[in-house]
C-alpha positions as a Python dict, from the first residue, in 0.01 Angstrom:
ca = {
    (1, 'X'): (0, 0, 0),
    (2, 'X'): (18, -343, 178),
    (3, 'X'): (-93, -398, 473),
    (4, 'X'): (-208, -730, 669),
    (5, 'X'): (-4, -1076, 807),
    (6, 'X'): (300, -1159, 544),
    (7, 'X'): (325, -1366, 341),
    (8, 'X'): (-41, -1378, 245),
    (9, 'X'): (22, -1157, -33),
    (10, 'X'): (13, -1418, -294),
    (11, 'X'): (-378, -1548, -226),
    (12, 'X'): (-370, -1908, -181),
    (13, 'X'): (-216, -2058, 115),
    (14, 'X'): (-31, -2301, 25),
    (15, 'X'): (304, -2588, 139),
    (16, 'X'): (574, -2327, -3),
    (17, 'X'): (378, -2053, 198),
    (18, 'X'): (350, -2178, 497),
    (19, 'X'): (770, -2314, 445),
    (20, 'X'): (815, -1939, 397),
    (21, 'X'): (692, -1818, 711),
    (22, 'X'): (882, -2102, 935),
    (23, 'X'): (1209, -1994, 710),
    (24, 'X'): (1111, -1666, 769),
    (25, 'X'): (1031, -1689, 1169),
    (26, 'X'): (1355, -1908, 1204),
    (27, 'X'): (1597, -1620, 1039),
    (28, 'X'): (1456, -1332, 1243),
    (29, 'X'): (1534, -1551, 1552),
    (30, 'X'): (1867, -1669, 1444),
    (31, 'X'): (1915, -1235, 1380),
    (32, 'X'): (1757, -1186, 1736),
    (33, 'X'): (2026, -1386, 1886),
    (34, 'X'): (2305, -1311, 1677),
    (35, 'X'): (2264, -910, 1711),
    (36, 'X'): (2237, -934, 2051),
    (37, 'X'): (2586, -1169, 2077),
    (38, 'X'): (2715, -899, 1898),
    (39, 'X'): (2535, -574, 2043),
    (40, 'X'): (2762, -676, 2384),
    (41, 'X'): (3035, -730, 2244),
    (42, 'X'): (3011, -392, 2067),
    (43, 'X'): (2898, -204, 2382),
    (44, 'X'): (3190, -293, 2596),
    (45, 'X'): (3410, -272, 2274),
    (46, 'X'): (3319, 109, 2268),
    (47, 'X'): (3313, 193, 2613),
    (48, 'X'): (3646, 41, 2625),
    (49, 'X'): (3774, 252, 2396),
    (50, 'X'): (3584, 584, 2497),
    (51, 'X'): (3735, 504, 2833),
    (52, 'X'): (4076, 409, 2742),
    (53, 'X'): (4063, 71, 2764),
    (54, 'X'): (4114, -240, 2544),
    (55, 'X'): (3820, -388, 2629),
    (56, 'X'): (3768, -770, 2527),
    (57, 'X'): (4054, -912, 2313),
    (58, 'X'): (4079, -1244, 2409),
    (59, 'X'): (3829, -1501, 2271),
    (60, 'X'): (3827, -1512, 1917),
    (61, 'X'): (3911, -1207, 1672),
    (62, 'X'): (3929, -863, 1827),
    (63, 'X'): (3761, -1080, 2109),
    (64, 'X'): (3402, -1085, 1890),
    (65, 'X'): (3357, -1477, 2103),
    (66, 'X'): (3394, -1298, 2440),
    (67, 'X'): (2975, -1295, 2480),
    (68, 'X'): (2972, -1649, 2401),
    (69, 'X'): (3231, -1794, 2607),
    (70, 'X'): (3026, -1572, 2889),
    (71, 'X'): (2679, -1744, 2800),
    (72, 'X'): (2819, -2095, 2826),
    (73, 'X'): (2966, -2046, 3151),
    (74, 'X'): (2649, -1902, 3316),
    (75, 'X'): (2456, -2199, 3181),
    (76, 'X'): (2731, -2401, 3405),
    (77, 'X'): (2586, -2186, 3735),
    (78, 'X'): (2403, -2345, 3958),
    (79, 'X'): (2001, -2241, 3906),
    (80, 'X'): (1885, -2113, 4255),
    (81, 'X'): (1579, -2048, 4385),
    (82, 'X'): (1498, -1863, 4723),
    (83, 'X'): (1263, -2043, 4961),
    (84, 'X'): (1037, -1763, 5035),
    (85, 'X'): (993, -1681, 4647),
    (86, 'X'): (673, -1759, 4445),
    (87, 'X'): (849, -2069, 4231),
    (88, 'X'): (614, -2019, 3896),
    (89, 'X'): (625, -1662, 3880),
    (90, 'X'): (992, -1666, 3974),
    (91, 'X'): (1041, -1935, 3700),
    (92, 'X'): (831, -1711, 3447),
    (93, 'X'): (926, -1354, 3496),
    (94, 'X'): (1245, -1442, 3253),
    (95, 'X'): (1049, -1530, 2981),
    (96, 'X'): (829, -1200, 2967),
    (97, 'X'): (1140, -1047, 2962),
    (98, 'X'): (1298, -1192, 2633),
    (99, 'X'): (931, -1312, 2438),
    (100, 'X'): (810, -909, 2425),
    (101, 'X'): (1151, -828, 2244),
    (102, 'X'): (1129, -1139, 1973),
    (103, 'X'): (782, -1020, 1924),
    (104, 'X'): (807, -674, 1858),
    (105, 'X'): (1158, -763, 1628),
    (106, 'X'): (957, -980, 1381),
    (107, 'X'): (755, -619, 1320),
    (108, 'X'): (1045, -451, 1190),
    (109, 'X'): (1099, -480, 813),
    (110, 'X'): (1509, -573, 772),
    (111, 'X'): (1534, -554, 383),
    (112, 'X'): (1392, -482, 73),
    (113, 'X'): (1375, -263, -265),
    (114, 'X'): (1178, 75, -74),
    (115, 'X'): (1325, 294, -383),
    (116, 'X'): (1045, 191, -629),
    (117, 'X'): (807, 237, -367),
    (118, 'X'): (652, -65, -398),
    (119, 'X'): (647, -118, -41),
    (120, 'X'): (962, -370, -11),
    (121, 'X'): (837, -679, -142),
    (122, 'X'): (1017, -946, -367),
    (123, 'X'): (909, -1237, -468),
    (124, 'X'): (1052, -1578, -319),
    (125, 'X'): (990, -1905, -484),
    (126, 'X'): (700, -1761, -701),
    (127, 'X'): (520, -1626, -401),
    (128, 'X'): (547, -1258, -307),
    (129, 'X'): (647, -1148, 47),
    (130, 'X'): (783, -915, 271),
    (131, 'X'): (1137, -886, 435),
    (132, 'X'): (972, -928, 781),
    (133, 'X'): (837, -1204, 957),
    (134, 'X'): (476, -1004, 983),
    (135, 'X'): (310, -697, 891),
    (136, 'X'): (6, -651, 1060),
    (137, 'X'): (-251, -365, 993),
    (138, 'X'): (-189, -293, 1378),
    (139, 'X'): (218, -337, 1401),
    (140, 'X'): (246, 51, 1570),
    (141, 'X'): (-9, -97, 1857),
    (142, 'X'): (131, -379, 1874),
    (143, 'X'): (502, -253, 1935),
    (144, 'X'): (347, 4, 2198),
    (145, 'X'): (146, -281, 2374),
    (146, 'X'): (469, -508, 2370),
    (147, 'X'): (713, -295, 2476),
    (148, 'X'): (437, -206, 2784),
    (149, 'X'): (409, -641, 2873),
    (150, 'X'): (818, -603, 2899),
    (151, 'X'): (805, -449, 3195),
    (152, 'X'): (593, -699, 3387),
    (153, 'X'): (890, -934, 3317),
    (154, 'X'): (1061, -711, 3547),
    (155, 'X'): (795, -626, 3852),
    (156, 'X'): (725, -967, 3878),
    (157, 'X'): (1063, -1100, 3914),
    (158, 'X'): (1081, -850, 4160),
    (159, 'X'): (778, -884, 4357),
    (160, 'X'): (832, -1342, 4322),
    (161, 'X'): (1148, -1304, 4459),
    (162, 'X'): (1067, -1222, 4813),
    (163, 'X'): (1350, -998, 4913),
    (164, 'X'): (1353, -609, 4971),
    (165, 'X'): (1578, -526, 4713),
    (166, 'X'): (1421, -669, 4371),
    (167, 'X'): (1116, -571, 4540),
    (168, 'X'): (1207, -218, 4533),
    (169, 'X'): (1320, -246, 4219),
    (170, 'X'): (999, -318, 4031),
    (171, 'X'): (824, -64, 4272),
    (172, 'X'): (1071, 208, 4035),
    (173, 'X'): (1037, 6, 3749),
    (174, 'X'): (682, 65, 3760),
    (175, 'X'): (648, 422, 3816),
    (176, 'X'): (959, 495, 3515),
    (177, 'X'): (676, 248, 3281),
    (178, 'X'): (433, 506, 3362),
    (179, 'X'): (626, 804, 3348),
    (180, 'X'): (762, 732, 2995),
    (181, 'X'): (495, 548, 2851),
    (182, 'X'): (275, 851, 2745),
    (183, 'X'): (570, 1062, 2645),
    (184, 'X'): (646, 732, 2411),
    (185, 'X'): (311, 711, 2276),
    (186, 'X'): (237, 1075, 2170),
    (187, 'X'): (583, 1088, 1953),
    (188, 'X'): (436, 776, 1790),
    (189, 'X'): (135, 974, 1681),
    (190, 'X'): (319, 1183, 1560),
    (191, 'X'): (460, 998, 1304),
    (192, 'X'): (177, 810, 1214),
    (193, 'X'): (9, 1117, 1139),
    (194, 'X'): (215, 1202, 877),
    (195, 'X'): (311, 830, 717),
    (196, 'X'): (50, 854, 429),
    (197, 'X'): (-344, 665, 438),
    (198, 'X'): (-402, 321, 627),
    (199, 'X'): (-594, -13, 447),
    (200, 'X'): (-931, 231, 480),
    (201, 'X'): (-839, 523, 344),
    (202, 'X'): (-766, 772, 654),
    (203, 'X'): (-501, 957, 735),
    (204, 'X'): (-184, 741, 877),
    (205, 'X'): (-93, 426, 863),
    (206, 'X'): (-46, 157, 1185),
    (207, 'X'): (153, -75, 951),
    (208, 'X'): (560, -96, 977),
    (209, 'X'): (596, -133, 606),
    (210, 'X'): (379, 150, 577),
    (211, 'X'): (576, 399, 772),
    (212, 'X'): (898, 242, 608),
    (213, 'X'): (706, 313, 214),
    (214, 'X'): (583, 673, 336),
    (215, 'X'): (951, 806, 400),
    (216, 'X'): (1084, 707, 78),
    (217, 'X'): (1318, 818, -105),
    (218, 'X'): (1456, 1059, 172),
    (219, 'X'): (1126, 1257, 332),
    (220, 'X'): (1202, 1060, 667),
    (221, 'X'): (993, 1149, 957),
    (222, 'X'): (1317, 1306, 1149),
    (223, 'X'): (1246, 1623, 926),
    (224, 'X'): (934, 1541, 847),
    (225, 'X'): (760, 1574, 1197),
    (226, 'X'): (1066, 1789, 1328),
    (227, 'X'): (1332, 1628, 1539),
    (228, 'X'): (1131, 1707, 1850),
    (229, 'X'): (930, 1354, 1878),
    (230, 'X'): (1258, 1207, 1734),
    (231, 'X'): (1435, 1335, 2055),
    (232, 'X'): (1124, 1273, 2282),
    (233, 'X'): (1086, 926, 2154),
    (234, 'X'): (1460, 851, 2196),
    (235, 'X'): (1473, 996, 2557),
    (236, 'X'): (1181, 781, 2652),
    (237, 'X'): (1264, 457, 2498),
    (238, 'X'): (1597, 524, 2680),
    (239, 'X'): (1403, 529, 2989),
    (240, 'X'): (1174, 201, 2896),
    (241, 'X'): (1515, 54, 2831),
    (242, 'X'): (1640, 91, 3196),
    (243, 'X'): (1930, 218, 2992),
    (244, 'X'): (2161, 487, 3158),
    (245, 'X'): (2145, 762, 3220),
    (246, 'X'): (1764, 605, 3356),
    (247, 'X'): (1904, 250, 3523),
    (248, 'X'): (1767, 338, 3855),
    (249, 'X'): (1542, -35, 3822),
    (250, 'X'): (1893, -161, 3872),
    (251, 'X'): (2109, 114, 4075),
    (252, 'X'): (2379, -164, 4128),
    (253, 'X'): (2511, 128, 4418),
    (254, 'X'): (2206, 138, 4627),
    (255, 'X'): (1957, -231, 4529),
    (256, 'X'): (2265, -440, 4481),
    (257, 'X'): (2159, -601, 4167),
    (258, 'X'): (1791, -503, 4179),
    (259, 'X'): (1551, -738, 4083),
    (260, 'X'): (1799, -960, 3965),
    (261, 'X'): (1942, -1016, 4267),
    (262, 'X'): (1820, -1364, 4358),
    (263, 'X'): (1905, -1491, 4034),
    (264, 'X'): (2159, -1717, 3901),
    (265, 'X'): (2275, -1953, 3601),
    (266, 'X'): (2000, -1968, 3339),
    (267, 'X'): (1752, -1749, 3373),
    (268, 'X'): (2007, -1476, 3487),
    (269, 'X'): (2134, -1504, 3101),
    (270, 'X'): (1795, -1474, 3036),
    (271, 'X'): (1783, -1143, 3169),
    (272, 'X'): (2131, -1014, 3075),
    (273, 'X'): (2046, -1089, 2718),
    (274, 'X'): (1662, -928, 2709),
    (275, 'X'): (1828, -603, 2859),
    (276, 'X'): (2044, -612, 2530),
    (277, 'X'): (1785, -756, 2308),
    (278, 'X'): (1540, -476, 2408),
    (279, 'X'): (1813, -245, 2297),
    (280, 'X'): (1908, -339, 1912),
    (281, 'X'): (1472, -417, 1904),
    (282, 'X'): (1400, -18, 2008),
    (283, 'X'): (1697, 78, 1825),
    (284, 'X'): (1521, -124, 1515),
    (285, 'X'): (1187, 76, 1595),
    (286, 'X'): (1369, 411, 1591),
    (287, 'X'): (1574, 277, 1285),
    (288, 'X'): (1181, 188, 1108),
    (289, 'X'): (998, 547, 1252),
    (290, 'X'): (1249, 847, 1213),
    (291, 'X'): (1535, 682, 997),
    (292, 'X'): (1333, 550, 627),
    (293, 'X'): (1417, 204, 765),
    (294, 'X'): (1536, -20, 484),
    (295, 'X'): (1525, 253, 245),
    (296, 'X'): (1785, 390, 42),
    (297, 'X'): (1932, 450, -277),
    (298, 'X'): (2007, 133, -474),
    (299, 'X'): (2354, 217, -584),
    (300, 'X'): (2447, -101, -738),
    (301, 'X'): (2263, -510, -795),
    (302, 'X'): (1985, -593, -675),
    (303, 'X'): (1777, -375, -435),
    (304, 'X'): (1676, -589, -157),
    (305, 'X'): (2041, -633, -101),
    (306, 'X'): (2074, -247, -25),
    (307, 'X'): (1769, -286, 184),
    (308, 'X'): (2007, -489, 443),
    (309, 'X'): (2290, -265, 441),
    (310, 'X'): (2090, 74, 500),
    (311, 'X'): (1885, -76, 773),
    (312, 'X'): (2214, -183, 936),
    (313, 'X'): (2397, 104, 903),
    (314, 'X'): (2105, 336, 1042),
    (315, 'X'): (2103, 24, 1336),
    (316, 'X'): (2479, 58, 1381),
    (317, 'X'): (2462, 448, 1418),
    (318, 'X'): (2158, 448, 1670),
    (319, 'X'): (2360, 205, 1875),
    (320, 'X'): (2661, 364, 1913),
    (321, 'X'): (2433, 695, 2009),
    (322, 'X'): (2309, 455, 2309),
    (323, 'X'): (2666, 334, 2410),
    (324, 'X'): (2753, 681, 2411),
    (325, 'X'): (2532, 809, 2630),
    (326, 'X'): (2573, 526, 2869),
    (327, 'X'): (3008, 597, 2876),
    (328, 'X'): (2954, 966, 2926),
    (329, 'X'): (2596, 1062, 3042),
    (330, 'X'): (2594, 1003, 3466),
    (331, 'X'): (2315, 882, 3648),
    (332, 'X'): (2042, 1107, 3708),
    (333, 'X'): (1822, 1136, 4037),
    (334, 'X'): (1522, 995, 4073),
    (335, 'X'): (1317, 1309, 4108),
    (336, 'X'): (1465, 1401, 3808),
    (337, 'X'): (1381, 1121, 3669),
    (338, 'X'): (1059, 1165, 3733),
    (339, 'X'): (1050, 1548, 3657),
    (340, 'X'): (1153, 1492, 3319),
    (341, 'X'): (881, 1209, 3180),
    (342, 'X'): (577, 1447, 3387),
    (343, 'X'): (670, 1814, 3339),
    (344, 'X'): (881, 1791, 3027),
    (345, 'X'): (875, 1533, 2794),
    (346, 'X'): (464, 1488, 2836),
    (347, 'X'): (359, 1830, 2770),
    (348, 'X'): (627, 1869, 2522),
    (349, 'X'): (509, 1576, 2311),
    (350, 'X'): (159, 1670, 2322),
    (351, 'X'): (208, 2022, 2237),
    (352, 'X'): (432, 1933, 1909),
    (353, 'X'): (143, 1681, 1843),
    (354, 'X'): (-139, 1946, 1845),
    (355, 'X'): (106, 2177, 1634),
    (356, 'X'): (160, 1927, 1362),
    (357, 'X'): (-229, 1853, 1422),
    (358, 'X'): (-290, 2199, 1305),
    (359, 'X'): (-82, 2245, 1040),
    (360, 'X'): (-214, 1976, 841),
    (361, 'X'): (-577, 2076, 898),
    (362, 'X'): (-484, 2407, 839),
    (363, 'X'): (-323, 2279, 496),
    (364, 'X'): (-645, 2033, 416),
    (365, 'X'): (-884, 2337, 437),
    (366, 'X'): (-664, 2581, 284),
    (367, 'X'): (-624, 2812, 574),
    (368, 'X'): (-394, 3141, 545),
    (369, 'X'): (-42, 3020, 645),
    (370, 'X'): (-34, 3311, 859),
    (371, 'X'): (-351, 3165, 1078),
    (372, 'X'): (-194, 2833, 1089),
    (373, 'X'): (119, 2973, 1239),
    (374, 'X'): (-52, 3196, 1477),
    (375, 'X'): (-307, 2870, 1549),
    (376, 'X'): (30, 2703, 1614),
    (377, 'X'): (219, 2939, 1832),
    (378, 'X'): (-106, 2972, 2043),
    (379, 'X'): (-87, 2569, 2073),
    (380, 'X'): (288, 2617, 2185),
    (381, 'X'): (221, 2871, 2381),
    (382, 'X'): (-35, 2716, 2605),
    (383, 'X'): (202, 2360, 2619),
    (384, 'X'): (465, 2590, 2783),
    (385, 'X'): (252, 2797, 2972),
    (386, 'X'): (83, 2436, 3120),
    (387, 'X'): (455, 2370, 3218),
    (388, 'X'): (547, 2675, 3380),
    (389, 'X'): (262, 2607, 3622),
    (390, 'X'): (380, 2238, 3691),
    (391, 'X'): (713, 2361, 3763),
    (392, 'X'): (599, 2630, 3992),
    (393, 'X'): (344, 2392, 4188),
    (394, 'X'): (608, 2159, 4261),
    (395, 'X'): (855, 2374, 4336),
    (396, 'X'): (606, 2528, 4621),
    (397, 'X'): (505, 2178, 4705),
    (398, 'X'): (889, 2075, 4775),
    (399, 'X'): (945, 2432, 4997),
    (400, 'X'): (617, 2348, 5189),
    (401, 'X'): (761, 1992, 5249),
    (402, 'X'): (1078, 2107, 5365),
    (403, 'X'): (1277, 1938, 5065),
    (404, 'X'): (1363, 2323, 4933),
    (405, 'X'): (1559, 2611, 5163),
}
């Protein structure tokens, strides 16, 4: 299996090497920036059309230019800044934003020949390498830690711009980081769990390519750990998105425009595009988790070529699943909100994780598949019986406040 930074997989470092990774680092930004021109033109595209609409048909073909002809006439706004804000924070709160997303993107392998099961790796001016920009022996920590620095990018802004209205936004931004967080976490054990041995010979593997080489040719971990961490994660990273039908860190109706509010010209397209950047990059984790990634049958050439177009298709589908939700889902409360990442999702997760848990010790020690069903309806049983309680404390909580007739 190979694990560690890319492209060190040929030895010696070398001039061609280290012209590699700055080819390599300057593609998966030039991608960054591209699929996020394109990921808003295709989301008002769709929600034009699932609401009737034509949508943007005026700058270049089928209006695909519309994005850009936006971006360069924000950079002609004037750049404001409010006298009572804090003027570095304000200035950096942008760029936590967008850096997180770039980050986490150069984790995700785009291409590559999976079917062999060599782990995706071709061999580029006589040096082998990896269709990513890196592949550490950490990557699953690292995506978890990065997309948990996002939301600072967001409180801060918030809290530096000294007004009540971002303020309060980063107040809810917080508390949805915490909510989800946990919920996000435990579906990623999941699947590390059961995506084959790390670089030391334990069970699971922290590395990308890893996960990508343990679902091949089709035993993705959708099916493999169940769709319930595959909905769980998809719920929450919805949520860590600020995505509807969880945008209550913007709530245009009741913060005006939230913590963006005092912003204008640059660093307000720095925003607008993060939002959509943090999209097609969790979309891209969900793509490299659940979905086999790059892998596919090679029906035709040369493999890394199908690498590309399976990993964009899979992108394309989760995509329009987000879109879709956002034209027809409505916004939610914020108790339910809430609700849903403490007594639902969190319990829910866990439980499925101590199921799986069991089954595969129950497989390793060659337990009676009886026992490790009844081991894991017991497991089940106690995650919903921990719920039940939850539910019926608040509820009694909420009649004793007054909140419930």
């Amino acid at each position: 299996m190979i694990v560690g930074l890319d492209p060190l997989l040929s030895g010696d470092v070398g001039l061609v090497v280290v012209l590699i990774v700055l080819a390599k680092a300057a593609i998966t930004l030039g991608v960054c920036l591209v699929a996020t021109m394109l990921m808003i033109w295709f989301e008002r595209k769709i929600i034009s059309d699932l609401q009737n609409r034509i949508g943007p048909n005026r700058a270049g073909p089928f209006g695909i230019l519309q994005t850009l002809a936006d971006g360069l006439k924000v950079l002609l706004k004037e750049d404001l800044i409010p006298d009572k804000s804090s003027r570095l924070v304000f200035r950096l709160a942008p760029i936590l934003t967008m850096v997180p997303a770039f980050v986490t993107f150069g984790l995700i392998p785009l291409g590559g020949d999976f079917s062999d099961g060599n782990g995706g790796v071709v061999e580029m001016f006589g040096h082998k390498t990896l269709l990513q920009l890196a592949n550490p022996d950490a990557g699953v920590l690292v995506i978890l830690a990065m997309s948990s620095v996002a939301v600072y990018g967001v409180m801060l802004a918030g809290w530096s711009s000294g007004s009540k209205y971002p303020l309060l936004g980063s107040v809810r931004a917080s508390a949805q980081m915490v909510s989800y967080e946990a919920a996000l976490g435990l579906s990623v054990l999941a699947v590390v769990l059961v995506s084959g041995t790390d670089n030391l010979g334990g069970l699971g593997t922290l590395t990308t390519n890893g996960i990508v080489n343990a679902q091949v040719p089709w035993g993705w971990n959708l099916w493999v750990t169940g769709a319930v961490p595959f909905a769980i994660f998809c719920v929450a990273a919805t949520a860590e998105l600020n995505r509807p039908p969880f945008d209550l860190v913007e709530a245009e109706q009741e913060l005006t425009g939230s913590f963006q509010t005092e912003y204008s010209g640059f660093r307000f397209a720095i925003f607008y595009l993060a939002e959509f950047l943090n999209a097609v990059t969790m979309a891209a984790i969900i793509v490299t988790l659940f979905l086999g990634g790059p892998g596919g049958p090679v029906l035709f050439g040369p493999g890394w070529m199908w690498g590309f177009v399976w990993f964009f298709l899979k992108l394309v589908a989760i995509l329009y699943i987000f879109v879709w939700t956002r034209a027809s889902v409505p916004r939610v409360r914020y108790d339910q909100l809430m609700d849903l990442g403490w007594k639902i999702l969190i319990p829910l997760s866990l439980g499925w994780l101590l199921l799986l848990v069991a089954i595969r010790v129950g497989a390793d020690a060659g337990w009676n598949p009886i026992l490790t069903v009844a081991i894991g309806a017991a497991v089940m049983a106690a995650g919903y019986g921990l719920l039940t309680m939850a539910m019926r404390a608040s509820r009694r909580n909420r009649e004793l406040e007054g909140v419930i007739d």
